[in-house]
BAKOL-174142 format. One line per 8 residues: number of its first residue (from 1); their letters; for each residue x, y, z of C-alpha. Coordinates in pm, whole numbers. Layout:
REM BAKOL-174142
NUM) a) X:Y:Z  ... $
//
This chain:
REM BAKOL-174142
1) xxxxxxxx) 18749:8449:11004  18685:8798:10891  18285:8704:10902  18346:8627:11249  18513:8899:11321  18329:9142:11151  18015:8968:11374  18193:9064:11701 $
9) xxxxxxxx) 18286:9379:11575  17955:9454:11510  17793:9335:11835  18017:9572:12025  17920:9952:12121  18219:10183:12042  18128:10296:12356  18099:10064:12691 $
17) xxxxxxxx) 18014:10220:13013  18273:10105:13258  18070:9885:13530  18343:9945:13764  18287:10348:13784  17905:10365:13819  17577:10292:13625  17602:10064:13308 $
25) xxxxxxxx) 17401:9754:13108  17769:9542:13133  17903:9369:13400  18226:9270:13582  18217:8874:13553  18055:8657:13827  17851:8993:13936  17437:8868:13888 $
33) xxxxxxxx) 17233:9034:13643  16965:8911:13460  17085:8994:13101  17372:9209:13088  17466:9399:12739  17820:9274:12774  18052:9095:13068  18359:9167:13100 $
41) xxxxxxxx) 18612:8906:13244  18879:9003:13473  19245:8787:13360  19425:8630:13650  19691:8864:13781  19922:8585:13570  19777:8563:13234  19978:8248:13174 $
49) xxxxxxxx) 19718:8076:13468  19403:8099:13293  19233:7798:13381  18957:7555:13321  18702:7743:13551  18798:8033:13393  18718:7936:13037  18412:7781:13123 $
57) xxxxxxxx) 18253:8122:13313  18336:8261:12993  18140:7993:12775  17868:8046:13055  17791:8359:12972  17837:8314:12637  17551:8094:12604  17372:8388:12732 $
65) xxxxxxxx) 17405:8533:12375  17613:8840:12536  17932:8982:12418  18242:8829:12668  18545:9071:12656  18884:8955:12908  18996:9237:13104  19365:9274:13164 $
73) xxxxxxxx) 19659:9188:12924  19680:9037:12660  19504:8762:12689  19686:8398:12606  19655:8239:12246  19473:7971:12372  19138:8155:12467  19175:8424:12214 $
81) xxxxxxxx) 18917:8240:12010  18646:8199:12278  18647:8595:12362  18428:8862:12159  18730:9119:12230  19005:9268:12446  18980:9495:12725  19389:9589:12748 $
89) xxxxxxxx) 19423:9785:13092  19654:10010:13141  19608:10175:12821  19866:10078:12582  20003:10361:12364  19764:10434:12111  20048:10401:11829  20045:10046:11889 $
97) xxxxxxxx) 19700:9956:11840  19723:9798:11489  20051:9633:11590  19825:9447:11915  19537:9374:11666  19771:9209:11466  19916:9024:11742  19548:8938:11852 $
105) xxxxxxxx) 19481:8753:11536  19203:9077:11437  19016:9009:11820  18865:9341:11867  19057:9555:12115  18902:9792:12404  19069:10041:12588  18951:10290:12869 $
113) xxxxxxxx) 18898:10633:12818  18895:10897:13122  18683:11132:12876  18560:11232:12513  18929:11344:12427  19062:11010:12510  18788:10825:12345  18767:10983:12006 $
121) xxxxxxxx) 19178:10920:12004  19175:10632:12070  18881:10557:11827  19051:10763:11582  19345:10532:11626  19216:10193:11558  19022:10089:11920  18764:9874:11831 $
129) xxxxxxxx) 18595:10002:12123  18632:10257:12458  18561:10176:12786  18455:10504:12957  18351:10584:13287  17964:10714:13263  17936:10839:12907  17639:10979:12817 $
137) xxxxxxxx) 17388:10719:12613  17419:10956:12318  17734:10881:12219  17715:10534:12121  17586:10642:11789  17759:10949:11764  18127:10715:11788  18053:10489:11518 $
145) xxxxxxxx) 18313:10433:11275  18586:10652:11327  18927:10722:11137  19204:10972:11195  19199:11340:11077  19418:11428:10926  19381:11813:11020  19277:11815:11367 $
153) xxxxxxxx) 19056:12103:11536  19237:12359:11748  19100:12587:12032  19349:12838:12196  19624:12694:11964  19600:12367:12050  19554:12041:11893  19221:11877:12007 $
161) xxxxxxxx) 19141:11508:11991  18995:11560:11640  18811:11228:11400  18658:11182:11083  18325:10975:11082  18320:10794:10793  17925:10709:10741  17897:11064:10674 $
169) xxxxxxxx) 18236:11270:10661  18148:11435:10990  18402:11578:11258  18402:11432:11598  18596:11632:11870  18658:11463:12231  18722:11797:12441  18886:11725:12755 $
177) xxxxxxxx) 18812:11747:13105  18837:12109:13218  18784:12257:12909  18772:12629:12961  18581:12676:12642  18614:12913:12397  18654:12876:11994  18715:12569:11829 $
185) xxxxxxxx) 18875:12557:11470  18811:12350:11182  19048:12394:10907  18817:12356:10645  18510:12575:10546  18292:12264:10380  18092:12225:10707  17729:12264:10781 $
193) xxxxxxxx) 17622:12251:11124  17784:12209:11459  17632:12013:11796  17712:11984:12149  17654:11628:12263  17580:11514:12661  17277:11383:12783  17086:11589:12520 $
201) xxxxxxxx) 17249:11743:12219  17281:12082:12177  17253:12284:11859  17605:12552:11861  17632:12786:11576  17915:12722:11290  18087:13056:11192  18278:13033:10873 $
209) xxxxxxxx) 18586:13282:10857  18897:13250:10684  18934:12922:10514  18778:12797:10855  18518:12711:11047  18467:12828:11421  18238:12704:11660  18203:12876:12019 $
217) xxxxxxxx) 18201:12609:12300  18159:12688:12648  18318:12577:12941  18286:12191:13001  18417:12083:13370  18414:11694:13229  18510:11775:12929  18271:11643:12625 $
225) xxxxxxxx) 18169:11559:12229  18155:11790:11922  17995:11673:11608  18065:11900:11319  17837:11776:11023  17921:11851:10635  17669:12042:10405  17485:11930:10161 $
233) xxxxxxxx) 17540:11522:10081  17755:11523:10300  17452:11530:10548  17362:11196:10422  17536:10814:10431  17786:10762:10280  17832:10415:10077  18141:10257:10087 $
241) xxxxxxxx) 18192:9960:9864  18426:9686:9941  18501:9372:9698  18669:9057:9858  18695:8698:9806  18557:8454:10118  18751:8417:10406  18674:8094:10604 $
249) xxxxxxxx) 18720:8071:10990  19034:7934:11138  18987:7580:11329  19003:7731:11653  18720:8005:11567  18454:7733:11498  18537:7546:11773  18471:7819:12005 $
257) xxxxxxxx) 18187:7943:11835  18043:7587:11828  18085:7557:12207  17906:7907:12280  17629:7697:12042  17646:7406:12255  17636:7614:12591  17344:7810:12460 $
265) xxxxxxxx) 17165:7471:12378  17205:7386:12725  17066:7633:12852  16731:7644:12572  16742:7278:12630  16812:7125:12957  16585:6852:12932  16391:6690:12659 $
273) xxxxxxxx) 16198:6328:12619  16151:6071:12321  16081:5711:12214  16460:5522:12147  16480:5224:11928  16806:5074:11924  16871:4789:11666  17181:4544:11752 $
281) xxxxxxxx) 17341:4321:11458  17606:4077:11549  17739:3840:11279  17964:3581:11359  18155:3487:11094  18260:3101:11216  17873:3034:11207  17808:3238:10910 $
289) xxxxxxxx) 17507:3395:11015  17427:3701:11228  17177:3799:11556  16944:4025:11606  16805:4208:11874  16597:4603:11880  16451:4751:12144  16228:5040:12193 $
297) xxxxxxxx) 16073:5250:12490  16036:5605:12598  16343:5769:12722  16438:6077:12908  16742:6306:12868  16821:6558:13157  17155:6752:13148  17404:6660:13398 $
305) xxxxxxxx) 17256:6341:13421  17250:6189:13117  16947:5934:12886  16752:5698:13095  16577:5452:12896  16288:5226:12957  16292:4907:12765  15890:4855:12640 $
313) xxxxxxxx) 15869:4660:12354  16185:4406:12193  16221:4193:11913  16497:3882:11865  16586:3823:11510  16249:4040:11423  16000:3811:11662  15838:4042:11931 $
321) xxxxxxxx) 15942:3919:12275  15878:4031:12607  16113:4239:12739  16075:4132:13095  16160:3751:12943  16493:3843:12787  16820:3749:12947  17095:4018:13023 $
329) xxxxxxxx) 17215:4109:12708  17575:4196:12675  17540:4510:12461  17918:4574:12414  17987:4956:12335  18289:5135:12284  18501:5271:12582  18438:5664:12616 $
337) xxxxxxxx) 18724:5851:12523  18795:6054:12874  18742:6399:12686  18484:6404:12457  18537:6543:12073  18474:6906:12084  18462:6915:12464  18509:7247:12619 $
345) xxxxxxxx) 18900:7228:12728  19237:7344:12701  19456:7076:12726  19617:6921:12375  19466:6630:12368  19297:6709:12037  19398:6833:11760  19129:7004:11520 $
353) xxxxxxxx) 19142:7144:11131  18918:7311:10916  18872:7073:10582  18643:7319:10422  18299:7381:10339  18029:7087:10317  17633:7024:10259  17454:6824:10542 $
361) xxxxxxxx) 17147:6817:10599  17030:7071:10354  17292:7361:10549  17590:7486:10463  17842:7318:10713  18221:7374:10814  18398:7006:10835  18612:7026:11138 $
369) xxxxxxxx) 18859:6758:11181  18979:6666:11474  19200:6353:11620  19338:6281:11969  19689:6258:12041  19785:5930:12100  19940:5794:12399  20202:5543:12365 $
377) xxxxxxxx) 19986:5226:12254  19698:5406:12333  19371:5416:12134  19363:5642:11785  19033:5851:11741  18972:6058:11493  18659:6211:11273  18497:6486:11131 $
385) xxxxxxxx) 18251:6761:11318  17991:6915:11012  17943:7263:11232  17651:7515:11072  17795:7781:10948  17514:8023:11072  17424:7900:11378  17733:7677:11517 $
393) xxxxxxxx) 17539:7429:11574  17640:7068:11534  17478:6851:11203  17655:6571:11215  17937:6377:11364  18124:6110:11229  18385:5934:11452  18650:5681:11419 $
401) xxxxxxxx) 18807:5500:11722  19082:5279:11679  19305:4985:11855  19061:5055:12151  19127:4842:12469  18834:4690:12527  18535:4412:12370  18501:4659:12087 $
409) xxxxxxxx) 18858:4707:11911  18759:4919:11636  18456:5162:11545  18313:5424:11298  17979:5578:11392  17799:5927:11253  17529:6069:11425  17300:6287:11286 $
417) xxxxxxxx) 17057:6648:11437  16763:6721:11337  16659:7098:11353  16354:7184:11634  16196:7547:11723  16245:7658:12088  16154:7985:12208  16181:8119:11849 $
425) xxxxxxxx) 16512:7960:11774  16638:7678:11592  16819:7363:11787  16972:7109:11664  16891:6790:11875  16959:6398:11835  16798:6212:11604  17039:5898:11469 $
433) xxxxxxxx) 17321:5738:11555  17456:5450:11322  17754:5206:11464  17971:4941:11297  18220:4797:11564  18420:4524:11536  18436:4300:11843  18747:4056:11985 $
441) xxxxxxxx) 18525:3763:12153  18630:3457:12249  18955:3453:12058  18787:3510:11757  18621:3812:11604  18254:3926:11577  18083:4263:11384  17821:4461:11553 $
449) xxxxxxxx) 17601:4708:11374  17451:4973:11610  17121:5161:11504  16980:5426:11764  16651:5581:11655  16514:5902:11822  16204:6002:11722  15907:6183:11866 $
457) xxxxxxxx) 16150:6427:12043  15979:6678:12287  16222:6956:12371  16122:7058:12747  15778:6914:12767  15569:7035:13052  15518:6653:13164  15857:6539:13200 $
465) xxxxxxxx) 15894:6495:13566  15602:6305:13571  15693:6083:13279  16002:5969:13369  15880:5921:13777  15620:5674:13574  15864:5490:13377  16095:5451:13725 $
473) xxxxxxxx) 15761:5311:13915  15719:5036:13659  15858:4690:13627  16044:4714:13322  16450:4745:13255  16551:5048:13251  16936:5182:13136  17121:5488:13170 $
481) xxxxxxxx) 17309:5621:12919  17628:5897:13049  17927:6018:12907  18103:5713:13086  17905:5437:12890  17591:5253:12991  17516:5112:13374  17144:4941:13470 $
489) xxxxxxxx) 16902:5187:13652  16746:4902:13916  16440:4941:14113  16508:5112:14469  16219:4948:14648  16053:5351:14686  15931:5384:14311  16270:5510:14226 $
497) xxxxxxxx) 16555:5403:14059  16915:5381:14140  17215:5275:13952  17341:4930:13950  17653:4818:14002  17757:4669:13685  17564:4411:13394  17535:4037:13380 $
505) xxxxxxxx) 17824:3923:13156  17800:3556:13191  17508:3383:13000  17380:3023:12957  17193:2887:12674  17023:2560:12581  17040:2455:12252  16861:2159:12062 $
513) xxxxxxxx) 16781:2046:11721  16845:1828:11440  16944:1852:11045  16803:1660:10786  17044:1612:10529  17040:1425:10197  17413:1423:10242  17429:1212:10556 $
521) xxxxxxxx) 17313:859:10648  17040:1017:10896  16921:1277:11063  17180:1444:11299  17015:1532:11630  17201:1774:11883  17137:1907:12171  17356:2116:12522 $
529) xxxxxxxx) 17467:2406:12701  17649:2722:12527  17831:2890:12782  17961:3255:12741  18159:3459:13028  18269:3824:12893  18486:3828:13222  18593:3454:13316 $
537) xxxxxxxx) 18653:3439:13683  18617:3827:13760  18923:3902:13534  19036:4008:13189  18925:3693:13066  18659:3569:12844  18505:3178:12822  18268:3024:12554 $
545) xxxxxxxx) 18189:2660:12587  17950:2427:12398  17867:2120:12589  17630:1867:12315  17817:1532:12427  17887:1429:12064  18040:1719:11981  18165:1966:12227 $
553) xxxxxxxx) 18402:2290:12195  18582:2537:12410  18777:2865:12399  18935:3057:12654  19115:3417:12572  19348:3612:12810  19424:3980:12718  19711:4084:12726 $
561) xxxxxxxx) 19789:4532:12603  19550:4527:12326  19663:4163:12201  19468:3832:12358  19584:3500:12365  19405:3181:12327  19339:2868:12411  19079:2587:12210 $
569) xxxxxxxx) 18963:2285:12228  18761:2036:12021  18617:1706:12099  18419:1466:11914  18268:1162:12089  18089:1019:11827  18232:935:11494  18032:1041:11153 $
577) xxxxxxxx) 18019:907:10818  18194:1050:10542  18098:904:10195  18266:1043:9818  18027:1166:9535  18172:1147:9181  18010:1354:8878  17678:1286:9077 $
585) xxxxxxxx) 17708:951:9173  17766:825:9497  18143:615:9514  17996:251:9678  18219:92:9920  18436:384:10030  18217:576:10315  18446:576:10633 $
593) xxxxxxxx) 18402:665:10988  18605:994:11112  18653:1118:11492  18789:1478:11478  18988:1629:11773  19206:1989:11809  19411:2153:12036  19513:2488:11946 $
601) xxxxxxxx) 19625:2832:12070  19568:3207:11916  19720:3525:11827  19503:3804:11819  19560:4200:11760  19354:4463:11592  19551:4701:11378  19395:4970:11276 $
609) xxxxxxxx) 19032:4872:11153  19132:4529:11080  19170:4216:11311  19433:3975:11270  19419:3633:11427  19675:3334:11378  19588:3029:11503  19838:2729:11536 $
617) xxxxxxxx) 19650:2380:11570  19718:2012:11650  19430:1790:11495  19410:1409:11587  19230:1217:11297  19065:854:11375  18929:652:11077  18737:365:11114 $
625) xxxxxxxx) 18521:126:10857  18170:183:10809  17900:-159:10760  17934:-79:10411  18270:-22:10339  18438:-196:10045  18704:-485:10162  18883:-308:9924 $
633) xxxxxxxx) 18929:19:10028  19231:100:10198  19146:359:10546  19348:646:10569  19612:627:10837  19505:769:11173  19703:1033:11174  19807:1426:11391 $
641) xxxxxxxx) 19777:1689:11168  19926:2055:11246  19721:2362:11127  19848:2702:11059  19553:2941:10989  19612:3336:10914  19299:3579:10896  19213:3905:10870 $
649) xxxxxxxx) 18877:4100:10934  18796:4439:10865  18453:4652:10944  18404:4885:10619  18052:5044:10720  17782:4810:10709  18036:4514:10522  18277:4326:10673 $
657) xxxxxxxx) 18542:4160:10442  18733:3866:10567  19033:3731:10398  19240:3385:10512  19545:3154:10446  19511:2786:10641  19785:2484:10578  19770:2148:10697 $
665) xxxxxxxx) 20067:1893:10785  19980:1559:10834  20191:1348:11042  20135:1029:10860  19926:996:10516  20021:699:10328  19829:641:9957  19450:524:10053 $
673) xxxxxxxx) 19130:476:9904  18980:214:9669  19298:-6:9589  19475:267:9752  19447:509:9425  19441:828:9583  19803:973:9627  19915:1104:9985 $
681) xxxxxxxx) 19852:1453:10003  20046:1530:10332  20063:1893:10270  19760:2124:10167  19708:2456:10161  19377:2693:10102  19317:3028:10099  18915:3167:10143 $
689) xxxxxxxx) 18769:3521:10074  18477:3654:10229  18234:3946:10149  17940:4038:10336  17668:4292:10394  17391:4322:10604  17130:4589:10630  16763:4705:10732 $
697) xxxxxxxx) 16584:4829:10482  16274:4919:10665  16217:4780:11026  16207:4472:11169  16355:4352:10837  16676:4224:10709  16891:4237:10361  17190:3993:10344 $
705) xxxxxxxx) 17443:3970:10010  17716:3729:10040  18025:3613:9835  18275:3382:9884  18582:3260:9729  18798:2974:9780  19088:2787:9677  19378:2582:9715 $
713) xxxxxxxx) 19599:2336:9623  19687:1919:9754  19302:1935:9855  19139:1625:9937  18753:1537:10098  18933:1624:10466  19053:1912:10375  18885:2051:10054 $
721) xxxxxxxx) 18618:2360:10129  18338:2139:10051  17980:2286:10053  17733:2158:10296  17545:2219:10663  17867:2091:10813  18117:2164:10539  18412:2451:10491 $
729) xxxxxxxx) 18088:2661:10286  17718:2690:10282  17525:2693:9954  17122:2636:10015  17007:2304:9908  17324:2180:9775  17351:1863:10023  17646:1733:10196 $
737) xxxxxxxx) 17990:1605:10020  17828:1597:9684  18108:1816:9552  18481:1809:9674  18624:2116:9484  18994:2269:9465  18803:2600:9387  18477:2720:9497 $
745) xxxxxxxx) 18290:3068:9435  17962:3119:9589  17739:3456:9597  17400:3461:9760  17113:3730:9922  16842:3662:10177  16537:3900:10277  16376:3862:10607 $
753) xxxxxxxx) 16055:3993:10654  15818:4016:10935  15479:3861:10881  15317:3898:11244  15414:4029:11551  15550:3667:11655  15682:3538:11284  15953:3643:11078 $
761) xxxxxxxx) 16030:3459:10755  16359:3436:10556  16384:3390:10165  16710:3343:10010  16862:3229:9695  17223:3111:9674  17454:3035:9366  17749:2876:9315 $
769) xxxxxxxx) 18055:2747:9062  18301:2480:9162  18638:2376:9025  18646:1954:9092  18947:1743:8893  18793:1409:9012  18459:1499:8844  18514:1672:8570 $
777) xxxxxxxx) 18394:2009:8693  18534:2373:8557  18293:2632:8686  17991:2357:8714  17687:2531:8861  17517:2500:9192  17266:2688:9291  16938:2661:9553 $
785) xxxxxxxx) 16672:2824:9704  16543:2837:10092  16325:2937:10336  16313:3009:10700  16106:3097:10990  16169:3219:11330  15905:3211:11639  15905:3298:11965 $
793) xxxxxxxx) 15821:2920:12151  15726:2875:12485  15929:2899:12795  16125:3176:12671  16238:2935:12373  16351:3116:12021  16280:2875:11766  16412:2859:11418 $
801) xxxxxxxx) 16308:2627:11146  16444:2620:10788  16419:2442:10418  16612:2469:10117  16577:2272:9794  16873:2292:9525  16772:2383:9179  17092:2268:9023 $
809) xxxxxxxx) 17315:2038:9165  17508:1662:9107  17310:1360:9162  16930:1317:9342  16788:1641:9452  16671:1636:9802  16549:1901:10067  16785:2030:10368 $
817) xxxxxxxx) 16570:2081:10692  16684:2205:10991  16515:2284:11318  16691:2510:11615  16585:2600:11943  16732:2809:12165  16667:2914:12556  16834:3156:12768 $
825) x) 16889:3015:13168 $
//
């Protein structure tokens, strides 16, 4: 604080010539001027109405890089902090200065001055500055620094308006209008030389007589400025030494020196142009795998108006694609808060604190918290503001929204300046923004890492009309980017562009392929439509639907104040073998045929940064014999089976951690199997945990590490988290139903890399331990290798195609192939 005010202090004249009575480099707010020295700011008649206009004129000129003093009162706590000092009219005694510099919080404090008597009081009392009409230009440096005398001059007996300079011990006397002139007195004889001070100083002889010194003055109709100067050193500086400790800034003080930064930015900056690359990560944690999509193209930031972006070049899951081929992509975003952190304003909706002092990016920062007030049930944000402690200028930003309303339920993001040179000044100006939300879709949950790229920033280039007119006139997609989110910028028919009315948020995909298992009798074919609708039938609804006639599955989720219920459904048309592997060996006789239906309904609510969902489920099982099933083997009875599954899902950066409880009651499970020797497990319980991260270590690539843990207890090879393409975990190679384990542990990586502009491939390694009482197993190793490759196909087709081979593993070792296509209609 005292650096700041100290700052002020020195940016302010002792002396301001009042705009309002003639001639002078200030101004009276809202007058024009080119660059005043100073404005001054008139208060409203009721200091208590000081408004939003009102703050931001004062910000305005601010940005200028001028003083701003209020003019008036006192002015109200609230803007205190954005003003460079205090212009309190009428005069208020000059015995209460400190006492109103106190109450001021150290803001300096003005006051007018009819002439040099009334200045050099009120100097000599504690005025930061005077506010006289017309003063002559000489006495800006002949006012600097004064304290009171303690022995004031005297002419004709009385006391004159007497100071002590402290830079060099001088005398300063303010003579009065009218003066008659005449001797003036100094009570002291250590004094040197004596000057007259107007528009020109003038040199007055100093007569020592009598323990005194007496200078001969004449008459002055306005009154005017005597400088009595000490012999000797006392002609010279003096140094004054002064030892403290730091003092850091209150809250309020950066703020308001951060938002003069920001206003002068906009003004240095209005405009500025760049090539954006935004990378979008969405894993899905019920398919265990995660999406990519970046985009790049030139794009164009105007004040008032906000980023428009051309979409040039794209890439799904790090294949180059055309942009003009993709579909509408739903690229879910936060809702805007409606004020912005550190937003010019002076409403409480924030609240901000200074944490200290911190390093970013190589400069000394301030860490300004701040957090909005919550409404009831409202969203919580909250985050941290790394201000420069020179400059004011924002470094970084890291924000944390919470329990938000929307898609996106929870999110952390920090964005990151780079410095530039404009005009001879340093700006800092966008250069990264890094995003991990997590996402309510479809009843379930979904985590999206955001990575926005600025590089190749031009501050004000000459060209910029012309570039973005360019980028309007061409075919390509183009979005806008304001303070109120992101709308489409569509083609006007004129070369122009004009903003849409809203994005695409139902999508239709057709899927195909088949998986080549060593685990199953033959190679599984499928094949439909996947259906996704972000706003089911116009309303706070979403739909997902996958139509592959064998197997087909549906969810539909109503929200309801930051909760969503929902509905599923799952049917199976065509009934797959199931066979049992012992210690390696396939069991003969006792593969079985199992249909698979559910009907179930979901709980959802994110609290905090983590997303509960319960799910409560009623599961039809059908069992039927297979050509080789034994004659003895006893089927299990068909059966209904209610699930109760608990989970929880929470973002932490760039890993998302995922920890759930599922039990099973089975309506009727009598003792089955060969001679009926397994027991009737009609209870079961498991409980998994999850562990992923995902990253990009250079672009166009991806890093994956995995872990997973599960156990439970009555397990059996319906309900036991058995590894496989289709099974309750993945480990590459390891084929399908070769192990049936109570407890599983499995930790793997993957690096994809691109190798061409239409080819990325996929290496991964996974390994695993299982727990199996049937087999013998305690901690028996699994582990496997694989391979993938993903292609853009024709007709808009992405095509995937993968192969993994287990290096250790029960029984015959066999590769898993699987081929996927995918189409947007």
């Amino acid at each position: 604080m005292l650096a700041l005010l100290l700052a002020a202090a020195t940016a302010l004249p002792p002396v301001v010539a009042d705009p309002r009575s003639g001639p002078s480099d200030w101004i009276v707010g809202g007058a024009e001027a080119a660059s005043p020295a100073g404005v001054l700011v008139p208060l409203p008649a009721e200091s208590g109405s000081v408004d939003q206009a009102w703050l931001e004129t004062v910000v305005g000129w601010s940005a200028r890089g001028v003083p701003v003093l209020s003019l008036g009162g006192l002015p109200p706590e609230s803007v205190r902090v954005y003003l460079d000092g205090a212009v309190l009219e009428p005069a208020p005694p000059l015995a209460t200065l400190p006492q109103l510099r106190g109450e001021l919080g150290g803001l300096p404090v003005l006051v007018p001055a009819a002439d040099a008597a009334e200045a050099v009081a009120a100097l000599a009392a504690g005025a930061s500055a005077v506010l006289v009409p017309q003063p002559p230009l000489l006495w800006r440096a002949e006012l600097v620094d004064l304290v009171e005398e303690p022995h004031p001059a005297v002419a004709a007996g009385v006391p004159l308006a007497t100071a002590m300079r402290t830079a060099d011990l001088a005398s300063v006397v303010g003579l009065p209008r009218g003066f008659p002139g005449g001797e003036v007195v100094l009570p002291s004889t250590w004094y040197a030389a004596a000057r007259l001070v107007g528009e020109e100083a003038q040199e007055l002889p100093a007569v020592v007589s009598h323990e005194s010194v007496r200078v001969r003055v004449p008459a002055l109709a306005g009154g005017g400025l005597l400088v009595v100067t000490r012999p000797g050193e006392g002609e010279g500086r003096v140094e004054l030494v002064e030892v403290q400790g730091e003092r850091l800034p209150t809250a309020a003080e950066v703020l308001a020196r951060h938002q003069r930064a920001a206003a002068r930015l906009g003004r240095l900056v209005p405009f500025w142009e760049a090539t954006q690359r935004l990378l979008v990560r969405v894993w899905v944690g019920e398919l265990g795998r995660s999406f990519e999509v970046e985009l790049e193209g030139p794009v164009f930031w105007a004040e008032g108006v906000g980023s428009d972006w051309e979409i040039a070049r794209a890439w799904v899951d790090g294949v180059a694609w055309d942009p003009a081929d993709l579909p509408e992509l739903p690229l879910l975003e936060p809702e805007r808060p409606p004020v912005p952190p550190l937003a010019l304003r002076l409403d409480p909706a924030w609240v901000f604190q200074l944490e200290g002092v911190a390093q970013r990016a190589g400069r000394r920062c301030y860490a300004l918290a701040f957090r909005q007030v919550p409404s009831a049930g409202g969203a919580k944000r909250s985050g941290t503001a790394f201000i420069d402690a020179e400059s004011f200028a924002l470094v970084e930003l890291e924000e944390r929204a919470l329990e938000l309303p929307g898609d996106v339920r929870a999110t952390r993001s920090v964005s990151r300046l780079a410095p530039s040179q404009v005009d001879g000044e340093t700006v800092w100006l966008p250069r990264q923004v890094v995003a991990d939300d997590l996402l309510s879709v479809f009843g379930g949950s979904a985590t999206v890492h955001r990575q926005l790229t600025l590089t190749n920033l031009v501050p004000r280039p000459s060209s910029f009309e012309i570039d973005r007119s360019a980028a309007y006139a061409r075919p390509l997609r183009m979005l806008r980017e304001t303070a109120g989110g992101v709308v489409p910028l569509l083609p006007d028919g004129r070369g122009g562009r004009t903003v849409g009315g809203g994005r695409d948020v139902s999508h239709t995909f057709l899927i195909g392929g088949v998986v080549v298992d060593p685990g199953l009798d033959f190679p599984v074919p499928f094949g439909g439509l996947q259906i996704q609708d972000y706003a089911f039938r116009g309303r706070n609804e979403q739909l997902r639907a996958l139509i592959a006639g064998a197997i087909n599955d549906a969810a539909w989720t109503k929200r309801l104040d930051g909760s969503e219920l929902t509905a599923r459904a799952f049917l199976q048309l065509y009934p797959f073998g199931n066979s049992v592997w012992v210690a390696g060996e396939e069991r003969e006789g006792e593969t079985v045929e199992v249909l698979h239906q559910r009907l179930g309904a979901g709980f959802a609510r994110t609290l905090g940064a983590t997303r509960w969902l319960l799910d409560v489920g009623l599961d039809r099982w059908d069992f039927r014999r297979a050509e080789e099933t034994a004659a003895a083997f006893v089927l299990p009875q068909d059966t209904l089976e209610g699930r109760v599954r608990l989970e929880t899902r929470t973002v932490l950066g760039a890993t998302t951690v995922t920890v759930a409880g599922e039990a099973g009651w089975r309506q009727r499970w009598e003792a089955w199997g060969m001679s009926a020797e397994n027991p009737p497990q009609r209870h079961w319980r498991q409980i998994q945990l999850g562990l992923v991260r995902e990253t990009t270590p250079f672009p166009l690539a991806k890093l994956s590490l995995r872990a997973e843990l599960a156990t439970g207890s009555h397990l059996d090879r319906f309900s036991a988290p058995s590894p496989g393409r289709f099974g309750g975990a993945k480990v590459l190679g390891i084929a399908s139903g070769r192990v049936l384990p109570e407890r599983l542990v499995v930790a793997g990586g993957s690096l994809a890399l691109p190798v061409g502009p239409r080819l990325r491939a996929r290496m991964g390694a996974d390994v695993a331990w299982v727990w199996e009482e049937l087999s013998g197993y305690s901690a028996r190793l699994l582990s496997g290798v694989g391979v993938a490759l993903s292609a853009k196909g024709p007709w808009r087709t992405m095509l995937e195609a993968s192969a993994s081979y287990p290096l250790a593993t029960p029984g015959p070792r066999g590769a898993v192939v699987e081929l996927f296509l995918l189409r947007p209609l």
